[in-house]
C-alpha positions in Angstrom: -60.7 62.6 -149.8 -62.7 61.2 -146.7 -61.3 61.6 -143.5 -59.5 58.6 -141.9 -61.7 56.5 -139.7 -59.5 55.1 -136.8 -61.3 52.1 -135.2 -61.6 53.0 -131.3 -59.2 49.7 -130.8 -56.7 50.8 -132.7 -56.2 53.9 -130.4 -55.9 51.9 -127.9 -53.0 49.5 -128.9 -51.5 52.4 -130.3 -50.9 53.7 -126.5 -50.4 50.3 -125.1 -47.7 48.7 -127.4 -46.8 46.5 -125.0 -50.0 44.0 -124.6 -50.5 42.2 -121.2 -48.1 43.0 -118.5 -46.8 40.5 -116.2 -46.7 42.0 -113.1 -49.9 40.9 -111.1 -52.6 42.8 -109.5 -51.7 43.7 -105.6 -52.9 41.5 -102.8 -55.0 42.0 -100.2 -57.9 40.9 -98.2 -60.5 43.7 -99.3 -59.8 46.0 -97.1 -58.4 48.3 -99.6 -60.9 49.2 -102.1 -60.2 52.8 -103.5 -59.6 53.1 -107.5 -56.1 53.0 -106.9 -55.7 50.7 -104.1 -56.2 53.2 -101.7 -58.8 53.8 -98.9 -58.9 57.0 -100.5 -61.7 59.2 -101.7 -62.9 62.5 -103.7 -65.4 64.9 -102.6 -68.8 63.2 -104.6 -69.3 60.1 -103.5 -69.4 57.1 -106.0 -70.6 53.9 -104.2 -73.4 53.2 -107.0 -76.5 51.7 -105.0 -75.0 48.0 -104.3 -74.3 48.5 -100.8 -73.3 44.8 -100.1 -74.4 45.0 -96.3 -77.6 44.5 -94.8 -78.1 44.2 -91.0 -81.5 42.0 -91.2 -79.9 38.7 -93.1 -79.7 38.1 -96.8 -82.1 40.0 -99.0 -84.0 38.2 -101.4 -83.3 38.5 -105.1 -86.5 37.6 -107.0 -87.6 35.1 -109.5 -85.1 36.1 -112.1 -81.7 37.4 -113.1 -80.1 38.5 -116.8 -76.6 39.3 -117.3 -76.0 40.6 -120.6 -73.0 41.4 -122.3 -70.4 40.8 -125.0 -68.3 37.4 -124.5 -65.5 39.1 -123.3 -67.0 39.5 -120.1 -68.3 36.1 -119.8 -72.0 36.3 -118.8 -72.8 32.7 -119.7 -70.4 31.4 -117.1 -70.5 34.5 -114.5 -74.7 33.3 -114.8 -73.7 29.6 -114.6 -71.4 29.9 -111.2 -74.4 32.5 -110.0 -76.9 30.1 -110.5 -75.0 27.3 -108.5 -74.3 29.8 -105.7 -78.1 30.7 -105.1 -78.9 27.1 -105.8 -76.7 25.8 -102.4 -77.2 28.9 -100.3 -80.6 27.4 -98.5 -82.4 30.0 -99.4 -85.0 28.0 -101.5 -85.7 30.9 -103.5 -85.7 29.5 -107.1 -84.5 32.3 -108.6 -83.8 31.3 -112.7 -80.6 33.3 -113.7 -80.0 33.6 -117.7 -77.0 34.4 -119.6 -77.4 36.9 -122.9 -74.3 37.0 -124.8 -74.6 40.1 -127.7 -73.5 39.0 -131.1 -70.4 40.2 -132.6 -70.8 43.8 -134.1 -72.7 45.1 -137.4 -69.7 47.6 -137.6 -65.8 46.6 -139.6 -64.1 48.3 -136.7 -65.3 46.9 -134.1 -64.3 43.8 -132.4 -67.3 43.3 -130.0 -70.6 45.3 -129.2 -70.9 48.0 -126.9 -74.1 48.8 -124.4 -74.7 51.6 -126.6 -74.4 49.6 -129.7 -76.1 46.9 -128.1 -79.4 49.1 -128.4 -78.9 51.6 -131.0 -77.1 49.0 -133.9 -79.5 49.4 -137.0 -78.6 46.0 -138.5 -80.8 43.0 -136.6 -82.2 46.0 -134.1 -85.7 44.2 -134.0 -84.1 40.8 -133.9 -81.8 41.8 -131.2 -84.1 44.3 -129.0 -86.7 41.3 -128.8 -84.1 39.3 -127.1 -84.0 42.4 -124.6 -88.2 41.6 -123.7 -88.9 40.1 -120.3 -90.0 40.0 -116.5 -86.7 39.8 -115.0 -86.3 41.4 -111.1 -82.1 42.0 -111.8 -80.8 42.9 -115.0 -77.0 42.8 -114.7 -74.9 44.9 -117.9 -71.7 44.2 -119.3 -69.6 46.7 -121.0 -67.3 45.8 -124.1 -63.7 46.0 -123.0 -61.7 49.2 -122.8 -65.6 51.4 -123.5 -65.3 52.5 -119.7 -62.1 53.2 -119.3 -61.6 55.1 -122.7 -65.1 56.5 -123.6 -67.2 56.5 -120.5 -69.8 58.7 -122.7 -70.6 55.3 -124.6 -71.2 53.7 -121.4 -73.5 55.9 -120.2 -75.4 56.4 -123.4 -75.4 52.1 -122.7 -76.8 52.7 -119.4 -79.3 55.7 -120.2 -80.6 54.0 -123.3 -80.5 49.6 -122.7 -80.5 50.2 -118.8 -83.7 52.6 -119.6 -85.4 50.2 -121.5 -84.8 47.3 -118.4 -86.0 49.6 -116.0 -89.2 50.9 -117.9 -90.0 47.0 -117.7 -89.5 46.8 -113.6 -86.2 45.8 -113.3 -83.6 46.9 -111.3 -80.6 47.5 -113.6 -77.0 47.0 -112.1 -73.4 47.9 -113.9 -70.8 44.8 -113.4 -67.3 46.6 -113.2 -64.8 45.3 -115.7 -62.2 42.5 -115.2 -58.8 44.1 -113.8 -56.3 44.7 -116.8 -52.6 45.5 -116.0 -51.9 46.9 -119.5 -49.4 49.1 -120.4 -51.3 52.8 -122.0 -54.6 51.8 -119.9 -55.9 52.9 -116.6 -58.0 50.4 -115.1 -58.5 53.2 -111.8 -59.7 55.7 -114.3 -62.1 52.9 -115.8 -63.4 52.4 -112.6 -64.1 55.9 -111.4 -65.4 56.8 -114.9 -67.8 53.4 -114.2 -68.9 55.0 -110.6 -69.7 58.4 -112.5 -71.7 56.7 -115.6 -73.5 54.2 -112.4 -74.4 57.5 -110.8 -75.7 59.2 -113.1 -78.1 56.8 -114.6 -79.2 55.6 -111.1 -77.6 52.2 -111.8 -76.0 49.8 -109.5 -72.7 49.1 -109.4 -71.0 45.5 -108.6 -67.3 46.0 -108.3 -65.9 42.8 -109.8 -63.5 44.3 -111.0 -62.1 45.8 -107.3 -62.1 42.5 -106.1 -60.5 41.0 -109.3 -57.5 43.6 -108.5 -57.2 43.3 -104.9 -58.1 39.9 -103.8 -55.8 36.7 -104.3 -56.1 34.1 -106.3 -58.9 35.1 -108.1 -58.2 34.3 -111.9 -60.7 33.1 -112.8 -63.1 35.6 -113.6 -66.7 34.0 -113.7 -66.5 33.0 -110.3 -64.9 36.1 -109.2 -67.7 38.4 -111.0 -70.5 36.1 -109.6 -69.3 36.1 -106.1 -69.1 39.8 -106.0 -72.4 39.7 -107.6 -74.0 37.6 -105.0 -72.7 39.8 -102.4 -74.1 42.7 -103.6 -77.6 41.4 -103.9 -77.6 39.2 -101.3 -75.7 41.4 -98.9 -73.6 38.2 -97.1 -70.8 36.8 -98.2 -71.2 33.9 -100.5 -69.1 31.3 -98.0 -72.5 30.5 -96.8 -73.2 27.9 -99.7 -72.7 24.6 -99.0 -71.4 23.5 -102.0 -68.6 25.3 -103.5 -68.7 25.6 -107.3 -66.9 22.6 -109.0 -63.3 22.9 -109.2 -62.8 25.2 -106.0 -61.7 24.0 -102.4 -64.9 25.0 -100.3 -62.0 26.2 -97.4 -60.5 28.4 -99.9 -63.8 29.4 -101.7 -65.5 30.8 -98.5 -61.8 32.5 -97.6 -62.1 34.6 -100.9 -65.5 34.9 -100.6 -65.6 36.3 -97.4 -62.5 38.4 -99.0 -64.4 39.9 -102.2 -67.4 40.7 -99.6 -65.3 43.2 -97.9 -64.6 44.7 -101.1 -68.0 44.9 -101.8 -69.2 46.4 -98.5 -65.4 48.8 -98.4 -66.6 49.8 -102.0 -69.7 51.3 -100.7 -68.6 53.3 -98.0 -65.5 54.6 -100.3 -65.7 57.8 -102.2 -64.4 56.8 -105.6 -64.6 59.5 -106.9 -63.8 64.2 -107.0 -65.7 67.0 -108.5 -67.5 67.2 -111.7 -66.9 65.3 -115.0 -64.3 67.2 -117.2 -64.3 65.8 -120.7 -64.4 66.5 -124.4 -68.5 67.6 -125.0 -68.3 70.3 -122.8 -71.0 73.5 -122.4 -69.3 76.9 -122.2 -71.5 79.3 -119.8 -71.3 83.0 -121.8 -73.7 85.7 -122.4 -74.7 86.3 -125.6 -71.8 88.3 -127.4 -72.8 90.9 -129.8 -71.0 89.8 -132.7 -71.4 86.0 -132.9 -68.8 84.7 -135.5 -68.8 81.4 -137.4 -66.2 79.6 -139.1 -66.3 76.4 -141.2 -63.2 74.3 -143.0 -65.1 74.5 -146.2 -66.9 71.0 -146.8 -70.0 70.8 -148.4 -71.7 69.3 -145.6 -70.5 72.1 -143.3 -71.5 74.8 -145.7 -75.2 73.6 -145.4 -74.6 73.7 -141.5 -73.4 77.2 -141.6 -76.2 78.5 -143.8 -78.8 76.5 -141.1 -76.7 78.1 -138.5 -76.7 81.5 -139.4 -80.7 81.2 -140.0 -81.1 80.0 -136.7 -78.9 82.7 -135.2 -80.7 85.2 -137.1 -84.4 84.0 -135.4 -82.6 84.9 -131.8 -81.7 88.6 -133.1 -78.1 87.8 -132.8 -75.8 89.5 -134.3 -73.5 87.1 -136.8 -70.7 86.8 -139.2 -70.1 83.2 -141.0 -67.3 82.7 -142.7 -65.6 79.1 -144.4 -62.2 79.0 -144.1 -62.1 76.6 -147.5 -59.9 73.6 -148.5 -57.3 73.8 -146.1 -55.5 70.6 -147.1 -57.3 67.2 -148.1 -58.5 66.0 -144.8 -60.5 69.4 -144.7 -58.5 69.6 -141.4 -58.2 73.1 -139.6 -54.1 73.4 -139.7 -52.1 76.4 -139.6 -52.6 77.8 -142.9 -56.4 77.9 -141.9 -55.6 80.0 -138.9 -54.0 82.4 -140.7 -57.0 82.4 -142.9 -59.3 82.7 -139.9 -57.1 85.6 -138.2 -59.3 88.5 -139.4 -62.5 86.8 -138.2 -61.1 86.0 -135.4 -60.4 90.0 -134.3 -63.6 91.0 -135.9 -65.8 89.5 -133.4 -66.9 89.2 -130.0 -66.7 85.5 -129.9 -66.1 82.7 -132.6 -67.6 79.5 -132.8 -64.6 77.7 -135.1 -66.5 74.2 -136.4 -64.8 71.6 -138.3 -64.4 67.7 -138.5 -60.7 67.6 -138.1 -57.5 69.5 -136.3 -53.8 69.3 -137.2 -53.4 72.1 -134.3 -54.5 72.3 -130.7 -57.2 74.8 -129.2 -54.2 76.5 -127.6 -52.6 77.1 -130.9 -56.4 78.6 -132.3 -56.4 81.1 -129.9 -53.2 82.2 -130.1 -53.7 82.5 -133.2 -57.5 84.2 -133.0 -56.6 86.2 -129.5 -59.9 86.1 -128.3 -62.6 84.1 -127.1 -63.0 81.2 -129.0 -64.5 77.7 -129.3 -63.1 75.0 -131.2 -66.1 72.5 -131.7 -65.1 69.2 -133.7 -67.9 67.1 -134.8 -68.3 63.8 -136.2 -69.7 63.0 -139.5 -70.2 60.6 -142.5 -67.5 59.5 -144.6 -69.1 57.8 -146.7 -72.0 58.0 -149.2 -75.2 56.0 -148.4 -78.3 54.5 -150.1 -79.7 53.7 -146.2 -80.7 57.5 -145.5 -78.0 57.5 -143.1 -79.2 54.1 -140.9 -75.6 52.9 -141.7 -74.5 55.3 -139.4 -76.2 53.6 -136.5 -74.0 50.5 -137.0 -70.9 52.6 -136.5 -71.8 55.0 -133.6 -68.3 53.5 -131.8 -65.9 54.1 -134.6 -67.6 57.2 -136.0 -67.8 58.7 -132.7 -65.0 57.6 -130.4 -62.1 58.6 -133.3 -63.0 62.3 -132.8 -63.8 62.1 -129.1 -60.4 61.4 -128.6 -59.0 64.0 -130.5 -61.3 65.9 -128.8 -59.6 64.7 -125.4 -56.2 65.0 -126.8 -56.1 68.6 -128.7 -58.5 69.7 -125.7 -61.5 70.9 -128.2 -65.1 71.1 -127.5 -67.0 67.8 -129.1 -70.2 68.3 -130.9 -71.5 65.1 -131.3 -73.8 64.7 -134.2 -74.3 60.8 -134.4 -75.5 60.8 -130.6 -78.0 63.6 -132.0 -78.8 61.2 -134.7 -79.9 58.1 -132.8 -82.1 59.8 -130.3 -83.6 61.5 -132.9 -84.1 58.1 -134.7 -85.6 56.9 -131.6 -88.3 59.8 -131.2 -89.0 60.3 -134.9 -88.1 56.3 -136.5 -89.7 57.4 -140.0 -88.2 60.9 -140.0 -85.2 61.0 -143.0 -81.6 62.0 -141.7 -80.1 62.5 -144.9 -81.3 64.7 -147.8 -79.5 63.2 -150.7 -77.3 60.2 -149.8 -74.8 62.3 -148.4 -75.7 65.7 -146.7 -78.0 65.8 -143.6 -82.0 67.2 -144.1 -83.0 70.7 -142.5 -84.3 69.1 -139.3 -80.9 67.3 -138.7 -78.8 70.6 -139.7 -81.4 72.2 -136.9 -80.8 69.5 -134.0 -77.1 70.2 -134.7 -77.1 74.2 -134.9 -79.1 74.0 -131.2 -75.9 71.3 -129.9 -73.3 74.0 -131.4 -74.9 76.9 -129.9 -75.5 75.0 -126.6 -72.3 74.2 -126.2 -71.0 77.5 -127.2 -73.7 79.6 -124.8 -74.9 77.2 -122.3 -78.2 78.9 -123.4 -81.4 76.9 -124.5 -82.5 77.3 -128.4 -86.1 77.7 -127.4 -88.4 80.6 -128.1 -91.8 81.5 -128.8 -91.9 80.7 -132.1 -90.7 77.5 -132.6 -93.1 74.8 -134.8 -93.9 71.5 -132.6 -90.9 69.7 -134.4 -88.3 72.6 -133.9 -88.7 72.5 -130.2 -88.8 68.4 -130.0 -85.4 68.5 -131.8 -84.0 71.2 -129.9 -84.9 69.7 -126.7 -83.3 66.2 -127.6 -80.2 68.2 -129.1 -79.6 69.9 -125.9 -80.3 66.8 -123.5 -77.8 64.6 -125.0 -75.3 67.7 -124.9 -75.9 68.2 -121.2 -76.2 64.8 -120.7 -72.9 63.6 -122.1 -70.9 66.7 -120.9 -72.2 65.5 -117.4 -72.7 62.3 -117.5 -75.9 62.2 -115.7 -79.4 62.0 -116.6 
């Protein structure tokens, strides 16, 4: 039996059952641009670095704009009103603006492409990454629908790993925030903050559409919404300067909302949008070496060859350790209760225990009640399937085979190990170096990078030591960067 891959969207309408409400988004004229509606803010600032003011007149833009990003959002006609607003604004600057849309996804599950996706996709990835080649001064990024708000990881891995490539070719990358959804099961505020935190992080601007979407009037119509938030927030002046309103719109009315989604822009900036540290499901746990390190596996093949790796590389650190598989504990090679009552005398036997499987029918709360001591519950994500691509496959599925667990993850409060994101930066550094060993199960390098993300998450201590080979410390170092970096969410 394989376990049961759950497309990310499916989650999603699971929670909402209930589609689009009616109830509108609240009124106002700007003024009130916190997540929630509120003037309201944490104690870490979150304005991205769109400002939307400037004291010395509008700033200049360049010769060139992109805006890239899956139909959804639109970026042919946000670029199309953009173009027209620069083109009336007397400026004369000729700046060309171009629309990228991303093509529909490699991946069954998914109904559109991701940022990440967008970069890491095996399937067409030259094709596609040429398309990403050119001398542009803005480079504006669309994220797939829901990504943000239910798997701000993705978005960040968007922004680290397409927004890195923009940047490394001199342009300044900015973030659009997502349209405003009013949909029963989904938090367009948490979207939003988790968009502030991923903008952050990555040192990416952030143009808050969206804000204005939710808290202006009248604006339903979502290209010229988006594109006059983006002219405000690289112009810094409100977009009621242009002579000539874009067709279809009353020029009184346009330069009211204009002038309306500017304040948003400017409030945004000024507004702490968001508290504290990220809290979410890849976490790092901060604990001194114990001196009996224990390791348990739910019994599949794949995860016997990690705890054999595991053990090795525990053994190199003079750690003391005691693995152990739990075994078949019912088809999904899920860790149930029957498992923990398997796992009870390893559980009192040592220190600490690392508990590592691909699938939960019980909560961490239940595994240490069960264990009664300190314990980790890592979850990891994995193949389900047997391959003939040396695992490139993989990289066409990085949403579904990813965000399924992350959620469980969130919801049964474990700590997420996440092998794929392991996998495609390793791709990246090494492009010819094999991930799988036999179709199925993962070579000893990969098995490495993902004993150094287990014991990072489980220490908080770094994998290196004297003598580590060249590769060894490459991997570890990539392992333990995404780790931090996802558990974070910043660079």
């Amino acid at each position: 039996m394989h376990p049961r891959p759950q497309p990310l969207l499916l989650f999603f309408l699971l929670a909402c059952d209930g589609g689009e409400s009616s109830t509108p988004p609240p009124s106002g004229g700007g003024s009130d641009s916190g997540l929630d509606g509120s003037d309201s803010g944490g104690d870490d600032s979150g304005g991205g670095d769109d400002s939307g003011g400037s004291d010395d007149g509008p700033s200049d833009i360049g010769a060139s704009v992109l805006i890239l990003g899956p139909a959804s959002g639109d970026p042919d006609g946000i670029a199309q009103v953009f173009q027209h607003l620069l083109d009336h604004d007397g400026l004369d600057e000729g700046t060309q603006v171009e629309a990228l849309e991303l093509p529909d996804p490699a991946s069954t599950y998914a109904d559109e492409m991701s940022l990440m996706s967008a970069w890491y996709q095996h399937t067409d990835r030259d094709t596609r990454r040429a398309t990403f080649e050119g001398d542009w001064d803005h480079v504006v990024l669309i994220e797939a629908k829901w990504v943000a708000g239910l798997t701000p990881e993705f978005t960040f891995e968007g922004l680290h790993a397409l927004g890195g490539h923009f940047e490394d070719q001199g342009s300044t990358v900015h973030l659009l925030l997502e349209a405003y959804r009013d949909v029963n099961g989904y938090d367009f505020a948490t979207a939003a903050e988790n968009s502030y935190r991923v903008a952050d992080g990555t040192g990416t601007g952030l143009v808050p559409a969206g804000l204005s979407d939710r808290d202006v009037d009248d604006t339903d119509d979502w290209a010229l919404t988006a594109a006059t938030s983006l002219y405000s927030s690289l112009r810094g002046v409100s977009a009621s300067r242009v002579a000539e309103a874009p067709a279809g719109t009353d020029a009184t009315d346009f330069a009211a909302m204009a002038d309306a989604i500017h304040a948003v822009v400017e409030d945004a900036a000024d507004t702490e949008q968001y508290s504290g540290a990220y809290q979410g499901p890849v976490r790092i746990a901060e604990r001194e070496l114990p001196e009996s390190y224990g390791v348990m596996i739910a019994g599949t093949s794949s995860e016997r060859n990690y705890l054999s790796t595991f053990s090795t590389f525990l053994d190199e650190r003079g750690i003391d350790n005691h693995p152990g598989p739990l075994g078949q504990c019912n088809d999904y090679r899920e860790v149930d209760e029957d498992c923990l009552e398997t796992a009870a005398a390893l559980f009192e036997a040592n220190d600490f225990v690392s508990l590592f499987a691909r699938g939960y029918a019980v909560d961490h709360d239940d595994v240490v009640a069960a264990g009664g001591g300190d314990i980790q519950s890592q979850i990891y994500d994995r193949h389900w399937d047997i391959t003939e691509s040396d695992g490139l496959n993989a990289l066409d599925d990085l949403d579904t085979r990813m965000g399924w667990v992350l959620i469980e993850a969130t919801e049964r409060d474990l700590a997420f190990v996440p092998h794929h994101l392991f996998w495609a930066r390793f791709h990246e550094q090494v492009p010819d170096a094999p991930m799988l060993s036999d179709g199925v199960h993962a070579t000893g390098d990969v098995l490495y990078g993902i004993s150094a993300m287990s014991f990072h998450a489980a220490t908080g201590q770094t994998t290196a030591h004297e003598d580590l080979s060249d590769e060894q410390a490459l991997i570890a170092d990539i392992a333990e960067t995404a780790l931090r970096q996802w558990a974070t969410l910043q660079e």
